[in-house]
C-alpha positions in Angstrom: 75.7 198.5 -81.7 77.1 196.2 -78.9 76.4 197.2 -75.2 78.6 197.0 -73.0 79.2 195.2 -69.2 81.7 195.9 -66.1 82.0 193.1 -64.2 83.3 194.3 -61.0 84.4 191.3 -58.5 86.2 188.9 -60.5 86.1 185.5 -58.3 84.5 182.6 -59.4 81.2 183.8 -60.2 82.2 187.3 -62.1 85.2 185.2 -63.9 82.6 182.4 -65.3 79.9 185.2 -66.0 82.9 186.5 -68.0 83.8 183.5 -69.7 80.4 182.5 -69.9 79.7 185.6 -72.5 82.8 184.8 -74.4 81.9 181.6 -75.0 78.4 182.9 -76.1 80.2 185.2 -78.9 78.2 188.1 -77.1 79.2 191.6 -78.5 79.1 192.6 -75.1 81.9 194.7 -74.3 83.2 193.1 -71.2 85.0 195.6 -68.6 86.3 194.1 -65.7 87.7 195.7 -62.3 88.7 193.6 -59.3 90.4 195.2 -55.6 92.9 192.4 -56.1 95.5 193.8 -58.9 97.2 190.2 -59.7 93.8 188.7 -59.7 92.9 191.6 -62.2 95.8 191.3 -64.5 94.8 187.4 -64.1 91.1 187.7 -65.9 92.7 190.2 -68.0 95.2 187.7 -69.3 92.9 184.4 -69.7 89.9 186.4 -71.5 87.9 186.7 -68.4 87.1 190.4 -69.7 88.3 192.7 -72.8 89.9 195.3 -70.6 90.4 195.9 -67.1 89.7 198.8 -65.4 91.9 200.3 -62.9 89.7 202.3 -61.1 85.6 201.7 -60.4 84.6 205.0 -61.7 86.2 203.6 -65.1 84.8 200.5 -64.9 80.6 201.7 -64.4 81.4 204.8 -66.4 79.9 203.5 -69.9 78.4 200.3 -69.2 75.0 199.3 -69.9 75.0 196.7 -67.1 76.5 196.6 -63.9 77.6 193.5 -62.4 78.5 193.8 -59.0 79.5 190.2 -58.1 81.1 190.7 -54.4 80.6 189.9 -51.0 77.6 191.4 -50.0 79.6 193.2 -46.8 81.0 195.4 -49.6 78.4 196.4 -51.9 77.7 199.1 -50.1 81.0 201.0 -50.2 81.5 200.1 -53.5 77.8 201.6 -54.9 79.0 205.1 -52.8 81.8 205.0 -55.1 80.2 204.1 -58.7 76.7 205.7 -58.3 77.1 209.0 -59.3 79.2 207.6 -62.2 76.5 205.4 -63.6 75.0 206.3 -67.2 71.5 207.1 -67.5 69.4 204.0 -68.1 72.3 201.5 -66.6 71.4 198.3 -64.8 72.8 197.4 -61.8 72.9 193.7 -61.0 74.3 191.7 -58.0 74.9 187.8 -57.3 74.5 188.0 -52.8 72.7 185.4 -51.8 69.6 187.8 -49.9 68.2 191.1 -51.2 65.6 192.8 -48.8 68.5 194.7 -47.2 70.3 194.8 -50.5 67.3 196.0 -52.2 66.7 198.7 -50.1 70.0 200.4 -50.5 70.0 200.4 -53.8 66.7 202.3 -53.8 68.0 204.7 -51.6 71.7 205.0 -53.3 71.3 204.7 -56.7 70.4 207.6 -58.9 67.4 208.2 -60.7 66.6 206.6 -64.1 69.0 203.9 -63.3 68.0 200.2 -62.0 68.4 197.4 -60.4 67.5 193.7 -60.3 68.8 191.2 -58.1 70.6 187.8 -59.3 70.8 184.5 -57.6 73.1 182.3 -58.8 73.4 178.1 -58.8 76.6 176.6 -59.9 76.5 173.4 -62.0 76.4 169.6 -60.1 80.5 169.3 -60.8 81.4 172.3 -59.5 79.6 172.0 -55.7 82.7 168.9 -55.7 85.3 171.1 -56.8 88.1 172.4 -54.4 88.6 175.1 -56.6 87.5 179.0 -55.8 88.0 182.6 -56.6 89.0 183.0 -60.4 90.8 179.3 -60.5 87.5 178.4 -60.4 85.8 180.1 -62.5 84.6 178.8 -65.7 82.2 179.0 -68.7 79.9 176.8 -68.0 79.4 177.2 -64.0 75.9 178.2 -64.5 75.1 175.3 -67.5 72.1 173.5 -66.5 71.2 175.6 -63.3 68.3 177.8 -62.0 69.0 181.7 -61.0 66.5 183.5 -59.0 65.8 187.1 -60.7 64.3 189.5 -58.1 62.6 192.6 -59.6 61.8 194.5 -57.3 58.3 195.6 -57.2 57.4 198.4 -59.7 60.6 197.3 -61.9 59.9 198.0 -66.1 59.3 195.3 -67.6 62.0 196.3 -70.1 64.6 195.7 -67.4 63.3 192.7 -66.0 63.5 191.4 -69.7 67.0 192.3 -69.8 67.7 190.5 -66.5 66.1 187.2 -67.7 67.4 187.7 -71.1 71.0 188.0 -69.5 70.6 185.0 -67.4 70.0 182.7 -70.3 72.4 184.3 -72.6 75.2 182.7 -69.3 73.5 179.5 -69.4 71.3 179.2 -66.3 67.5 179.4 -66.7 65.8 182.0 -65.2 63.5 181.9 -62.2 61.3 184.7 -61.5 60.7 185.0 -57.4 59.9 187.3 -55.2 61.9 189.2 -52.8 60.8 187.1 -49.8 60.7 183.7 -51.3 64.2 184.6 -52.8 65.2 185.4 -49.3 63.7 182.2 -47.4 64.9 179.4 -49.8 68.4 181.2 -49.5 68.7 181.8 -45.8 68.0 177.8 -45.8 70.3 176.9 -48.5 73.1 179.2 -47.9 72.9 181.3 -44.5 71.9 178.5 -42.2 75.1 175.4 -43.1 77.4 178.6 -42.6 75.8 179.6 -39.2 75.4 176.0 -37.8 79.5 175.8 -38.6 80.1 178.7 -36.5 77.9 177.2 -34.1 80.1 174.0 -34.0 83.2 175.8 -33.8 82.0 177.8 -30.9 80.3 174.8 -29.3 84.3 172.6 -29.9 87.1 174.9 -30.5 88.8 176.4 -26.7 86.2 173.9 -25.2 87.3 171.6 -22.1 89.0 168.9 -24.4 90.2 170.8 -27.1 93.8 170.4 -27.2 93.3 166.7 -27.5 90.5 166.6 -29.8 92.3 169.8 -32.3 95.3 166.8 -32.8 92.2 164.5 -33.9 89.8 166.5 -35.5 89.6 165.5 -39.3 87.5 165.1 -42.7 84.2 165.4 -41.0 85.0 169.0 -39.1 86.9 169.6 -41.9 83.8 169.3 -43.9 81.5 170.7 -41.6 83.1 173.9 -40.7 84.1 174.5 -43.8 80.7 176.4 -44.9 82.2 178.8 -42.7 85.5 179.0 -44.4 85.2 179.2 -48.2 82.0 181.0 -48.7 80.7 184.5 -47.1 83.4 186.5 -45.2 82.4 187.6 -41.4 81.3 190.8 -42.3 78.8 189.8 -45.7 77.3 186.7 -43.2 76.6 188.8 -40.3 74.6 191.7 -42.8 73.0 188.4 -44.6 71.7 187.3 -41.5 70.8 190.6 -39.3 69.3 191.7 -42.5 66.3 188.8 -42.5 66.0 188.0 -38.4 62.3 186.7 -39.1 63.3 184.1 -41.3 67.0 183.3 -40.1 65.6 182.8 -36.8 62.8 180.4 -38.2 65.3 178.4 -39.5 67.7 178.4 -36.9 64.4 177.2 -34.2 64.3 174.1 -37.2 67.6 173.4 -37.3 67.8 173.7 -32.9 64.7 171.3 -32.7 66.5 169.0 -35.2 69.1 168.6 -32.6 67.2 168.4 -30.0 66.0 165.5 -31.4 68.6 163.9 -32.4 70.0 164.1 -28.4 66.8 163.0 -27.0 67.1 160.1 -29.2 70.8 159.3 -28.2 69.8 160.1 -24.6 67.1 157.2 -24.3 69.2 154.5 -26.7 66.6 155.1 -28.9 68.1 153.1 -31.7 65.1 152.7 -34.0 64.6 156.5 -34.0 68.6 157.5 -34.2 69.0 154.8 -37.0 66.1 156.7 -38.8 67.3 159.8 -38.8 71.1 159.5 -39.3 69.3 157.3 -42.4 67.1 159.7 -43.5 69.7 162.3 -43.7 72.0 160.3 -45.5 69.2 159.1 -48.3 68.1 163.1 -48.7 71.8 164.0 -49.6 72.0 161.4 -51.7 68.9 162.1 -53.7 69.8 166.2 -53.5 73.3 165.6 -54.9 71.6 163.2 -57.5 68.4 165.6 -58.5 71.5 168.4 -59.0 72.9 166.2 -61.4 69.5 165.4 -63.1 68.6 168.9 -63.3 65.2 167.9 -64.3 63.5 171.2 -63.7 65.1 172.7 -66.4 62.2 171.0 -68.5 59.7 172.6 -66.5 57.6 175.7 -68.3 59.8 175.1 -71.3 63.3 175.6 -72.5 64.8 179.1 -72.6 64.9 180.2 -76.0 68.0 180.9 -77.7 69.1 184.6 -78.0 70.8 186.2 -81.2 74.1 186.6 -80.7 75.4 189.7 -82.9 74.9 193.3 -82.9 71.5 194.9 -82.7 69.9 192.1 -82.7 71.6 191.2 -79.0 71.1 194.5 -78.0 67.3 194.5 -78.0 67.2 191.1 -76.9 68.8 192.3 -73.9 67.3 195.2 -73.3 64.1 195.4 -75.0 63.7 197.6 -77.7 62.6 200.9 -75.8 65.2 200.7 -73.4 67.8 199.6 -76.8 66.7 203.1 -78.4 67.0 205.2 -75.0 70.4 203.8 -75.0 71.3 204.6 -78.5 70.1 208.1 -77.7 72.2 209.2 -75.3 75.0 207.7 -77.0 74.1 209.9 -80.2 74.2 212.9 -77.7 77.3 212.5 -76.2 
């Protein structure tokens, strides 16, 4: 008996998470619903999903699992209207970047004998080059050779949290079990604080004295640089990410601040031994980063993920464990 899935946000990561489980042959019934109608009738038309959903009670209605891959500014809105539409024993996933805030809601919001686990998602090495985003860039491998955090909250069954880790391989990443915290610190590092230190530059350049001669000038790196700000989080999802974890966004913003600070005392004193280090420091750790992306040699580490069954039943209580599986089956027998 296949299960089934709405994917609801159908950018680049709910497109490849669609694609991903077609490629996979999953049974997986894949509903799909998106606020954007072309980009809708878009998944709908390359296979991203099996059917679209016009309306977000219809999509959650009789899934199993419950994808919410959107901007975290509008989960919330979006769980006040597909809560008290959620079947008993769903699972609601989400792919935001932090969770304590996140995590919290859903406690409060969703109803009972319905659950939740957090996602983290890595793309693959080629795609952090690509210019492509939203669906155009979405694609079935995205999360081939990757790590994504899964936060289970604490007290989660361990039938859900085998469904989560399950899910994660059957896309193609290798799971990575985390707390809520760590997930939260290694995120507001990797993802909160290169969007924040972009708006800093903009506010610390743009309507500045100098600024209507240096705007005819500015090019590739402040187009590079302020572009975290551009492409990734809107306004309203970056301000909740970072409001929602001051202890640790403001640790890392003190880092990044003495970095800086530095860096100009450095300059200051025509220090060039100590500039020269760090401008060659920085420049060797990218490097190495972009090249240990590439490598991907943790995958090796604790063992490969094994390979999941692919058909029917057998999918099923891979996913969700067999208690869960039966619940399931249960309630479909009674309605």
């Amino acid at each position: 008996m296949p299960g089934q899935i709405a994917i609801i946000g159908l950018g680049q990561i709910g497109g490849s998470v669609g694609l991903a489980l077609r490629e996979a042959k999953s049974p997986l019934q894949r509903i799909g619903f998106d606020k954007d109608g072309a980009v809708l009738r878009a998944a709908e038309s390359i296979g991203v999903v099996d059917q679209a959903a016009r309306r977000l009670p219809d999509a959650v209605r009789d899934a199993d699992i419950v994808l919410l891959a959107l901007p975290l500014g509008e989960i919330k809105e979006t769980l006040t209207l597909t809560a008290p539409y959620l079947k008993e024993s769903a699972v609601v996933m989400d792919t935001s970047p932090v969770k304590a805030s996140l995590t919290a809601l859903m406690q409060k919001m969703l109803p009972e004998g319905r659950y939740y686990v957090g996602l983290v998602p890595a793309v693959t090495a080629e795609a952090l080059v690509s210019p492509e985003t939203g669906l155009k860039g979405a694609r079935p491998d995205l999360f081939k050779r990757t790590v994504m955090i899964v936060d289970a909250p604490h007290g989660t069954l361990e039938d859900v949290e085998k469904l989560a880790t399950n899910f994660v391989r059957l896309i193609g990443a290798k799971p990575l079990l985390a707390d809520i915290a760590e997930s939260d610190g290694l995120m507001t590092a990797a993802h909160i604080l290169p969007q924040l230190a972009a708006a800093a530059l903009l506010d610390a350049t743009v309507d500045q004295p100098g600024w209507l001669d240096a705007r005819k000038l500015a090019g590739r790196p402040f187009v590079g640089v302020t572009g975290g700000l551009a492409y990734y989080d809107d306004v309203h999802s970056l301000k909740a990410a970072a409001l929602g974890n001051p202890q640790a966004v403001g640790h890392a913003l003190d880092v990044l601040i003495a970095s800086l600070q530095g860096l100009r005392d450095g300059i200051q004193q025509g220090d060039e031994e100590a500039v020269g280090s760090v401008l060659q420091d920085a420049f060797d750790a990218r490097e190495r980063w972009l090249n240990e992306r590439g490598a991907a040699e943790w995958l090796s580490e604790g063992g490969e993920p094994a390979d999941l069954p692919n058909v029917g039943d057998q999918l099923m209580n891979a996913l969700f464990g067999n208690r869960l599986a039966d619940r399931m089956k249960k309630n479909k027998e009674k309605g």
